[in-house]
Residue frames as qw, qx, qy, qz and C-alpha x, y, z in Angstrom:
[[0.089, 0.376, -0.209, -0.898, -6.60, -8.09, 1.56],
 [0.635, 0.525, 0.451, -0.342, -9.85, -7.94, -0.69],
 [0.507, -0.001, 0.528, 0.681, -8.83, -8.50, -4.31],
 [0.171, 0.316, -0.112, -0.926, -9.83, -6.07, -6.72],
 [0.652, 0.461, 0.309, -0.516, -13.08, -6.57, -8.78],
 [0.653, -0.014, 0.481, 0.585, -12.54, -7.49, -12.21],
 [0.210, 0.901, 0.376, 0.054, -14.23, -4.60, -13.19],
 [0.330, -0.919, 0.130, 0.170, -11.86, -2.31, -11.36],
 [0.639, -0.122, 0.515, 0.559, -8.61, -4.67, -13.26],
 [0.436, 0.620, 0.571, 0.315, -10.29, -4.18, -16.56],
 [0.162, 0.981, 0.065, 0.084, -10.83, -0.11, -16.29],
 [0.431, -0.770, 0.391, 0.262, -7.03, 0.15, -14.38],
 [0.511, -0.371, 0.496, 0.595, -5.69, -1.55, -17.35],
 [0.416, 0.757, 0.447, 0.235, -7.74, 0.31, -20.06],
 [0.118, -0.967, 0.195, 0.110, -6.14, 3.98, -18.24],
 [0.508, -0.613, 0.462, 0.390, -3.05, 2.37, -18.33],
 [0.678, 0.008, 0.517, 0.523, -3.05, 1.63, -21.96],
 [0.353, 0.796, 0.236, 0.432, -4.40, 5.12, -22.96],
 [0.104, -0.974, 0.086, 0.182, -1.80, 6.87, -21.18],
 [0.597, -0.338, 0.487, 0.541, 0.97, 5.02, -22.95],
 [0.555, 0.396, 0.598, 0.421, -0.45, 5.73, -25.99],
 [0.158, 0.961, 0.121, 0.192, -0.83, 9.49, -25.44],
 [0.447, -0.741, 0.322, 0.384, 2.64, 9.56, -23.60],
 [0.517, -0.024, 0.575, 0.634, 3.86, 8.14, -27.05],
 [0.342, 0.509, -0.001, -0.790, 1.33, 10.79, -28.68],
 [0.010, -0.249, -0.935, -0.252, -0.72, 7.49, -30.34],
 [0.254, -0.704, -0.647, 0.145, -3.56, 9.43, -28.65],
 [0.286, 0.476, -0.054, 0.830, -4.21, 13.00, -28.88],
 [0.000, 0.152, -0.552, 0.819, -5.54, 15.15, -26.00],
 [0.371, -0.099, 0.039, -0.922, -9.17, 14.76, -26.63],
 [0.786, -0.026, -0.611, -0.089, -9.19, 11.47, -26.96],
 [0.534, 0.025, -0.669, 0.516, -6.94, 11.03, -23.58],
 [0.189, -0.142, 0.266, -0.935, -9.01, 13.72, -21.89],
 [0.685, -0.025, -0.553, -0.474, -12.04, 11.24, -22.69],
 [0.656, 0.127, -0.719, 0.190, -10.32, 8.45, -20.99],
 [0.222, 0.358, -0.549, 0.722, -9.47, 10.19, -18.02],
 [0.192, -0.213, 0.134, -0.949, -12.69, 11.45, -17.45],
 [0.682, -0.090, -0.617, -0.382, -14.56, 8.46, -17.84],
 [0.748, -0.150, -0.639, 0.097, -12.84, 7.34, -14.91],
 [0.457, -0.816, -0.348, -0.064, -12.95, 10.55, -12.69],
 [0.507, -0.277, 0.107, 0.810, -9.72, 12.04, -13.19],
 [0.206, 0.880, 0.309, 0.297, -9.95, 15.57, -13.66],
 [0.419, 0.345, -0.148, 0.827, -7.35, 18.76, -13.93],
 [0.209, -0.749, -0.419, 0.469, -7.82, 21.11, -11.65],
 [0.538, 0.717, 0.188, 0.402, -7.65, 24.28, -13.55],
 [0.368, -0.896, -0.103, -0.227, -6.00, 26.35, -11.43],
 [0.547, -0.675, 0.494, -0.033, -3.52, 24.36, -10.39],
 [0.525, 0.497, -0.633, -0.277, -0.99, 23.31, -13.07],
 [0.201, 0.399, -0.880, 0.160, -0.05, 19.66, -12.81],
 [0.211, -0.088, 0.881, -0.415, -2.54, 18.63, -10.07],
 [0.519, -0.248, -0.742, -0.343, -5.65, 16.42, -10.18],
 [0.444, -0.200, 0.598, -0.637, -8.52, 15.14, -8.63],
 [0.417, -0.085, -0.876, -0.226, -9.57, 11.66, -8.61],
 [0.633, -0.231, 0.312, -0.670, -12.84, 10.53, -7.75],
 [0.101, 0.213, -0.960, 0.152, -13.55, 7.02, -6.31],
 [0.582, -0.092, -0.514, -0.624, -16.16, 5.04, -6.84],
 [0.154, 0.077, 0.845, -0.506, -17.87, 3.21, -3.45],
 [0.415, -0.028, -0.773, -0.479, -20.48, 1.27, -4.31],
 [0.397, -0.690, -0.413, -0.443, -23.16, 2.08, -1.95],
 [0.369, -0.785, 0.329, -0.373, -20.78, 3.50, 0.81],
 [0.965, -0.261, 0.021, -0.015, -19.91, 0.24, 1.53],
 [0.309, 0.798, -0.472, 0.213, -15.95, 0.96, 2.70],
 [0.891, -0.122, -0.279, 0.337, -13.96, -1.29, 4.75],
 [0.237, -0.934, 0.158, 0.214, -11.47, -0.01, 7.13],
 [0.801, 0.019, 0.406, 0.439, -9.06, -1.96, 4.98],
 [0.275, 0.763, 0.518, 0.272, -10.38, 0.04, 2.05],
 [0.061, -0.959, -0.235, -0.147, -9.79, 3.16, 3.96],
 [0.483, -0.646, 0.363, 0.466, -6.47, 2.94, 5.18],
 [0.680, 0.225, 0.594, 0.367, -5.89, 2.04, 1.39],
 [0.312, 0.821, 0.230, 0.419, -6.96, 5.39, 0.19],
 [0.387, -0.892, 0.216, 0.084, -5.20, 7.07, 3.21],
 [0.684, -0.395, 0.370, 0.489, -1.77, 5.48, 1.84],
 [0.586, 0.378, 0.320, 0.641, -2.33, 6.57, -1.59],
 [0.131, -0.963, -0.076, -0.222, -3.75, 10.24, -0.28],
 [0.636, -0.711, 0.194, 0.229, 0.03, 10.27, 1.84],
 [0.637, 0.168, 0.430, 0.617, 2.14, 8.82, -1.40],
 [0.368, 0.269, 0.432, 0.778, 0.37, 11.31, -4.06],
 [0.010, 0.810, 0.347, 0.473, -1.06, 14.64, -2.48],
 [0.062, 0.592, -0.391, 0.702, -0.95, 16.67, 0.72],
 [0.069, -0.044, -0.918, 0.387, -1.78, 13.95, 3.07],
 [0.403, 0.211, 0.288, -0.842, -5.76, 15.11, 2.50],
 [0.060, -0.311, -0.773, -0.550, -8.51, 13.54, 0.65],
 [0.431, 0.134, 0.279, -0.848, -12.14, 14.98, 1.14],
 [0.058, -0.199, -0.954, -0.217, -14.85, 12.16, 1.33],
 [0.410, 0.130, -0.095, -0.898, -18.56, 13.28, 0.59]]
């Protein structure tokens, strides 16, 4: 397995420390809406609850590793779909 960047550590544990801080409401929405967005998470308006995360591929360059990777998390946390562009 490829290890993550440290880039990619770094931002995963920046999200992770502004959603404890808005789950403890340290952080109000606009601030956490900021955060989110920075990193390509976005509400879907329409559709209470659900999201859409975009993923960053650094000139296309995907592994099939890589790809089964997003296929397990697209199986865990949506409708088994992801649309790649």
């Amino acid at each position: 397995m490829t290890p993550l960047p440290e880039i990619a550590r770094r931002e995963i544990q920046e999200f992770g420390k502004s959603l404890k801080a808005f789950q403890s409401q340290e952080m109000d929405v606009a601030a956490f809406r900021k955060a989110r967005l920075q990193l390509g998470i976005y509400s879907m308006k329409d559709l209470a609850g659900v999201h859409m995360i975009r993923v960053r591929i650094p000139c296309g360059d995907l592994s099939a590793v890589q790809l089964d990777g997003l296929a397990d998390i697209a199986d865990a946390y949506s409708d088994r779909s992801a649309h790649i562009t």
